[in-house]
Structure formats: C-alpha cells, structure tokens
N, C-alpha and C positions, 0 to 999 in steps of 0.2 A: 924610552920611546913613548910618543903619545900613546894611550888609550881613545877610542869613543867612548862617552858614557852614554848617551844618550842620542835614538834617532825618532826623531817627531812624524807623523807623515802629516802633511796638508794636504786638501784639498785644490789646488792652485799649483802656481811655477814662483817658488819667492827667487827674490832678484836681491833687493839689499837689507839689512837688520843689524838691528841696533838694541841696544838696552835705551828702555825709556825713562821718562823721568818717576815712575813710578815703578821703577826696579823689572817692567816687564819685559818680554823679548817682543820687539817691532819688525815687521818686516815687510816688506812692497812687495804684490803679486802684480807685475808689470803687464801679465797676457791678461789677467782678471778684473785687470780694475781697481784693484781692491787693497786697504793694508790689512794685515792681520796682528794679535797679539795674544802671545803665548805662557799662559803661566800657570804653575803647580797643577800639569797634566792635561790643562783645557786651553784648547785654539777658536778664539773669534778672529770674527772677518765685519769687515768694513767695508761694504761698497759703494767707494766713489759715486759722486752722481755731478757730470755725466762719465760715465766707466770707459770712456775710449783713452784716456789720457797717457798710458804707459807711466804709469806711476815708479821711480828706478830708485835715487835714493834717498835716504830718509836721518834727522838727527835729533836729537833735543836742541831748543832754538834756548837764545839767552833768556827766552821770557818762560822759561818753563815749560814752554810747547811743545809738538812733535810738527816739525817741516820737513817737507819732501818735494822732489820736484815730479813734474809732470812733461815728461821730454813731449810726446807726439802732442798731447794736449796743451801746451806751451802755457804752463799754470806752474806756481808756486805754491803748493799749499798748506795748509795750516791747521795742526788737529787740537784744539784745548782741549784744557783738562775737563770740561765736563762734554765733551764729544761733539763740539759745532767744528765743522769744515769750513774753511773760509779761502780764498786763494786771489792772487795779484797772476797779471798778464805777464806773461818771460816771453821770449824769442828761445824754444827749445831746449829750456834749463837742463842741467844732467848733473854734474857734481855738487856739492853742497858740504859748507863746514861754518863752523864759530870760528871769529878770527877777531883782530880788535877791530875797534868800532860796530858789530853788528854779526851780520849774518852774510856770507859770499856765497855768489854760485858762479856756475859757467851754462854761458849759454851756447850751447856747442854748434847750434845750425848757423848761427849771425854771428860768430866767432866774438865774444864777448868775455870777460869775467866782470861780477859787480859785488855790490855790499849794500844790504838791506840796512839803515840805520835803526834806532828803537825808536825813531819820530815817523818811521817810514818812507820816507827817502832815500830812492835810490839815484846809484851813482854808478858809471860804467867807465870800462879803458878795452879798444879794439883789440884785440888778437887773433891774428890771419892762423889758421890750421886748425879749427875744432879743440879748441879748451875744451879738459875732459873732466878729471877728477882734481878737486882741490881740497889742500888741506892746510893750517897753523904750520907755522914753520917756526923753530925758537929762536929766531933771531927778530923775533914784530912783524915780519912780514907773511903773506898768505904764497904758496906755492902750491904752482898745475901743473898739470900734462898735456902735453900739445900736442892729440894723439895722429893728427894728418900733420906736423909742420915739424915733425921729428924732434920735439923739443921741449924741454924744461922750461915752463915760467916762473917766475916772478915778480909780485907785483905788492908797492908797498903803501900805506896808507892814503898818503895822496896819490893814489892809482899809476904813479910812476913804474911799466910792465920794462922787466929784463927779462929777455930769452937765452937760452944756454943751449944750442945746436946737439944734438947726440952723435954720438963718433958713429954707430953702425947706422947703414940707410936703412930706412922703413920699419925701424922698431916701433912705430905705432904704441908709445905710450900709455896707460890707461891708469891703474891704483899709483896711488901715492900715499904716502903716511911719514911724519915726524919719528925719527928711529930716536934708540936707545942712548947712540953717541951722538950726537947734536947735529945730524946730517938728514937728508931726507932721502929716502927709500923708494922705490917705483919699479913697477913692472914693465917689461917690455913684450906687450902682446904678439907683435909682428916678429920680435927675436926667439922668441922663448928665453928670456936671462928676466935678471932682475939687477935694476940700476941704482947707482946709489952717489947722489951730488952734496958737494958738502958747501956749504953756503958761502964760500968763495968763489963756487962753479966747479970745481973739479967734480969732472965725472969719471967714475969708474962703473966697469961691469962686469956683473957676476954670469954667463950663459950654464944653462940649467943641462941636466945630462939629454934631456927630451926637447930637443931644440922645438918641435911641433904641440909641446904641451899649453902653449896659451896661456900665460899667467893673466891675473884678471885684477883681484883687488889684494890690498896687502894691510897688515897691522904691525902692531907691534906686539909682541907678546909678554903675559907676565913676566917670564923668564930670559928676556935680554933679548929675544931673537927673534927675527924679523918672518910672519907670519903670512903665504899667500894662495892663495887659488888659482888652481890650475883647470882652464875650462875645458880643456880638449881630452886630459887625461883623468878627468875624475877624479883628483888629487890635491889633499891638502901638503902646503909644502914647507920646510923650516930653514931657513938659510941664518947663521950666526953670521957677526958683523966679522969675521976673519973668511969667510966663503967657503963654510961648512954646509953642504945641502943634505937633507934628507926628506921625506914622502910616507904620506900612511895615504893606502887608498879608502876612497871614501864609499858607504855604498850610497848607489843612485848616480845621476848623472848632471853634467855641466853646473858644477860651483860659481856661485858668482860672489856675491856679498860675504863679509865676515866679520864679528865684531868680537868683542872681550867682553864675557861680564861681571858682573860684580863678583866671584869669587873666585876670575883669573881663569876659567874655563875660555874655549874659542865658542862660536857657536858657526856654522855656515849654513849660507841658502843653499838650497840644493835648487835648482830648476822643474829637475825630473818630479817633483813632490814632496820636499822634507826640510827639514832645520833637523841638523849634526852638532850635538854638541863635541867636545873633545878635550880632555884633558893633557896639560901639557906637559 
C-alpha cells in the first residue's frame, strides 16, 4: 500500500506541479497568481505580474525553462533559470507538454492545439470541443483530450488531428498520460472511470467503484501503474494496466495536479493548501 511521507502546507490553492529542471518541486497557485517552489523544507512564491492570469499547468520547456500556461490571462509563460518572466499571447492555453519539434499546448477557449518551435514559431490545427490536456505519445505523435467533444485526439507533426469518439456520452475528458504499455491513459471527469486507447484507437474503459469521484489528472507511476486524482473524493487512486483499482485518502481537499519525482515518490497539489508527497 502507498504510504504519505510527506504533507507540505502552502499558503495558496496549487493546481499543477512538476519537478523542475533544477530538481525542485514547481507548482501553479491558479486562485494566487503566483507559482511556487518547494525544496529541502522551504516554500517560495512568485508572483505573477499581472496576477489575474489563472496560471494552471506548468513543465520544464526543451530550453531548460519552466512554461506554464495562463488560461484566463491567455499568456504563455516563461520562467528562466535566473528568474525573468517572459510570455507569448495564446487564445486560453490550458494543457502543456514537450513533444517533437518544440513545445505544444491547447488552447481550450478557441479550440485549438499548437507547437511552440525553438525559433518561436508557432503553428496551430482547429479542434472543435475544448482540447484539454496534452501529452507525447510513443508512437511521434502528441495526444489530447477533447474534454466538451467526448474525444481523444490526435495530432501529428504536420498538424494532421485524428479524433477517436469515446463510447460512454459526456465523459468529459481531462488527464492524459503515456502509460507503461505503449498505450495512453486518460481520465474521464464526467464518467468517473479512467480510459485507456491504444494507438490504433481502441478504446477501453476502466469505471471507478465511485462513479461521482471526478478523476482529474493521471501519471504514470514508478511501479508500472497508472496513477490519478480524484477531485470530488479527495483521493489518490492506483489502477494497474489489468484494471486493478485501489485509493489512499488524502488529507485536505480537491487534488488536482500530480507529478513523479526524482526518487519515484508522487507528489500532489492539493487545492484546499498543500503538496502530498506519497510513496508508492
């Protein structure tokens, strides 16, 4: 069974967190404005200027950076290594990964996905339903969640977008993540399951014992098994790729983000005021 080892409190509501490129824990305080970074017992804060942006998720960029997007403040932004903020105009950015050629996001209000090159040129392909979260997929190409259009994208270097329909209506999409077995993984907010398409399109789904628990975002875990956040029930969750579920509750409330870090621990945002570590 997991253990917690570790609960942090902040000052703030973090939303998503990541290990940086400087081994630290990163996190977006989306109600604050602000990101935060957490290491060996001390939490700083960084606040955005200007702080209305809804700063959500965040990653190390191919240049060594930390990028995040700024959904309400429709910015992309850019933290270097010696602490300047810098950001490009988006249309409601909200998901964010390294993928080839650059850096992709989704732009969820103008239903978009694109890819930041290292010349800075970007390049976009339409997608009708609110593209959500995106991530690398092992087969070259980047895959989303089309969390209004009930559907799995993807979309391949030259921006050529396939859509894969989801069997149940209104699962509402959101995490995604490259799994263990060369397939990709996703939550389904609107279902409560957790969906898993395998890069010829077959979708399969996993429904959770809590159909009202709200899964949110997902990883992969050290340990083979697919790791995710349950927002409605305050609950971290473990589903193995045969559709074994289990649950440690968390304390505090509405998980959102979750990431691995360097020594295979989880860590999650908590909303209510914390980062949860958890061994697995």
């Amino acid at each position: 069974m997991p253990d917690i080892v570790t609960v942090v409190e902040v000052d703030g509501a973090p939303y998503g967190v990541t290990v940086g490129p400087d081994g630290a824990l990163w996190f977006t305080m989306a109600t604050q404005g602000a990101l935060g970074r957490y290491r060996d017992g001390v939490v700083d804060t960084i606040t955005l200027d200007p702080a209305d942006g809804q700063p959500t998720v965040l990653v190390t960029g191919p240049d060594n950076a930390l990028w995040f997007t700024e959904f309400r403040g429709g910015r992309l932004g850019r933290l270097a290594e010696q602490g300047s903020v810098t950001s490009i105009a988006l249309d409601g950015p909200y998901g964010l990964c390294v993928g080839p050629g650059g850096l992709w996001f989704t732009e969820l209000s103008s239903g978009r996905v694109g890819r930041i090159a290292a010349d800075g040129g970007i390049d976009r392909a339409e997608v009708d339903g609110m593209p959500s979260m995106i991530t690398a997929g092992p087969d070259g190409a980047v895959w989303f969640t089309v969390n209004q259009g009930n559907a799995i994208g993807r979309v391949d270097t030259d921006l050529t977008v396939t859509r894969y329909p989801l069997p149940t209506p209104a699962a509402a999409p959101v995490g995604i993540t490259a799994g263990p077995d060369g397939a990709l993984w996703f939550t389904e907010i609107g279902a409560g399951a957790i969906g898993r398409i395998a890069v010829d399109g077959t979708i399969t789904e996993f429904p959770l014992p809590d159909p009202a628990a709200r899964p949110h975002a997902i990883v992969t875990g050290p340990d083979g098994a697919l790791w995710f956040t349950e927002w409605a029930s305050g609950r971290l969750g473990r589903l193995t790729t045969d559709g074994a579920v289990s649950h440690l509750d968390l304390p505090g409330e509405e998980p959102h983000g979750l990431t691995v870090d360097r020594a295979g621990h989880l860590w999650i945002a908590m909303e209510s005021g914390a980062l949860v570590e958890v061994s697995p």
